[in-house]
C-alpha positions as CSV (number, residue, x, y, z in Angstrom):
1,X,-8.8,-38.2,3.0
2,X,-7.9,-37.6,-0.4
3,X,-11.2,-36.0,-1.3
4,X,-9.9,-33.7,1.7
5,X,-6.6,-33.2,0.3
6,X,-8.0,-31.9,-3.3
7,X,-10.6,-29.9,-1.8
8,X,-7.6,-27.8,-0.4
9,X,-6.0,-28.0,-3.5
10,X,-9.2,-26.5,-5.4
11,X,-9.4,-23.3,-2.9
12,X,-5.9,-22.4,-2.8
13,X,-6.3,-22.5,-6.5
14,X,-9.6,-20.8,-7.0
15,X,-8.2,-18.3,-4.4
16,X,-5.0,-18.0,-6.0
17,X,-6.6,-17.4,-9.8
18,X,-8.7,-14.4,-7.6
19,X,-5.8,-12.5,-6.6
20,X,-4.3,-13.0,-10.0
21,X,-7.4,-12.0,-11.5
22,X,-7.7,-8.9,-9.4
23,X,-3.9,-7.7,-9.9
24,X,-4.8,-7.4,-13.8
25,X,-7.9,-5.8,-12.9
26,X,-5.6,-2.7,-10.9
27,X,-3.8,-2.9,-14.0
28,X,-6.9,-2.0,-16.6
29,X,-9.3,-0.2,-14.1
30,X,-12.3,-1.4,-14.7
31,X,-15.3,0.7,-14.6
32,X,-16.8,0.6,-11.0
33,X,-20.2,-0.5,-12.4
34,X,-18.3,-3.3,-13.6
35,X,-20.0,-6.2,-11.4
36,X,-16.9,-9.1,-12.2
37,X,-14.6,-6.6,-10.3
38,X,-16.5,-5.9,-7.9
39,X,-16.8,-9.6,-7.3
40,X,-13.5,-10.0,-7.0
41,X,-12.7,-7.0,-5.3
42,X,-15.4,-8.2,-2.5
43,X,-14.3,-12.2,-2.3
44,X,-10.2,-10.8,-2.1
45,X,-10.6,-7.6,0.2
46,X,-10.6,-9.6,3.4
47,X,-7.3,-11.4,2.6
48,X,-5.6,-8.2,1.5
49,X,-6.5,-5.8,4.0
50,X,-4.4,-7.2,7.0
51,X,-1.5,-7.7,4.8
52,X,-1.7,-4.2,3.6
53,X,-1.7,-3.0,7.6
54,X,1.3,-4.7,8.0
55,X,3.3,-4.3,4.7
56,X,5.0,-0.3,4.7
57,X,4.4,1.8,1.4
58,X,6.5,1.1,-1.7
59,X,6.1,4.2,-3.5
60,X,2.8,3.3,-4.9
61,X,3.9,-0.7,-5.4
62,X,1.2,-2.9,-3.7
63,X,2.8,-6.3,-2.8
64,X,0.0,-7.4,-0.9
65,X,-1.4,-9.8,-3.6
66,X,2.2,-11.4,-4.0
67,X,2.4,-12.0,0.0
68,X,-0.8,-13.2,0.1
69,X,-0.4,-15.7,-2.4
70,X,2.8,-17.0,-1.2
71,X,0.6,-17.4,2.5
72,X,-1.5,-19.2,0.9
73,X,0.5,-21.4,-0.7
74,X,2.5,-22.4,2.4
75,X,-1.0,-22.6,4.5
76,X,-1.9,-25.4,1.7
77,X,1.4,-27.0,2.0
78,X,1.0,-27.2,5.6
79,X,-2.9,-28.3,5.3
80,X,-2.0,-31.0,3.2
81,X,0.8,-32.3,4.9
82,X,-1.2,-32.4,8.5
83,X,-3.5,-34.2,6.9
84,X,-1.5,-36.7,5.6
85,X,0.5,-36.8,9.0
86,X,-2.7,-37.8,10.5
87,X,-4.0,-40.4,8.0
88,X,-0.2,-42.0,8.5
89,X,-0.9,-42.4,12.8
């Protein structure tokens, strides 16, 4: 259960440092040739696509990284704590 437990940890983590990664690429524009970006853009376009159908326009401000890692901290939270729910009956 607890290899379980950190295996959850280790996605929301590596998914987290994605979206983080790809908010400082928006900020440098990378050229599009540039195959790390593209990467990232690829592995992180699924998560931020719904949330940018549902989020309205800021003016140009793109929250949909900041939502989407607060969902995925509170999925985790809620992973973990399942799990350990279920180990505990």
């Amino acid at each position: 259960m607890t290899s379980l437990i950190s295996l959850i940890h280790l996605a929301g983590s590596a998914f987290s440092l994605l979206l983080i990664v790809r908010v400082v690429l928006s900020w440098v524009s990378p050229l599009p040739t540039n195959e790390l970006a593209r990467w990232v853009y690829r592995l992180t376009d699924p998560v931020l696509a719904p949330v940018r159908a549902v989020l309205p326009s800021l003016g140009g401000l793109d929250f949909s990284p900041l939502v989407a890692l607060i969902a995925i901290q509170v999925l985790e939270r809620l992973l973990v704590q399942m799990l350990i729910a279920l180990a505990g009956a």
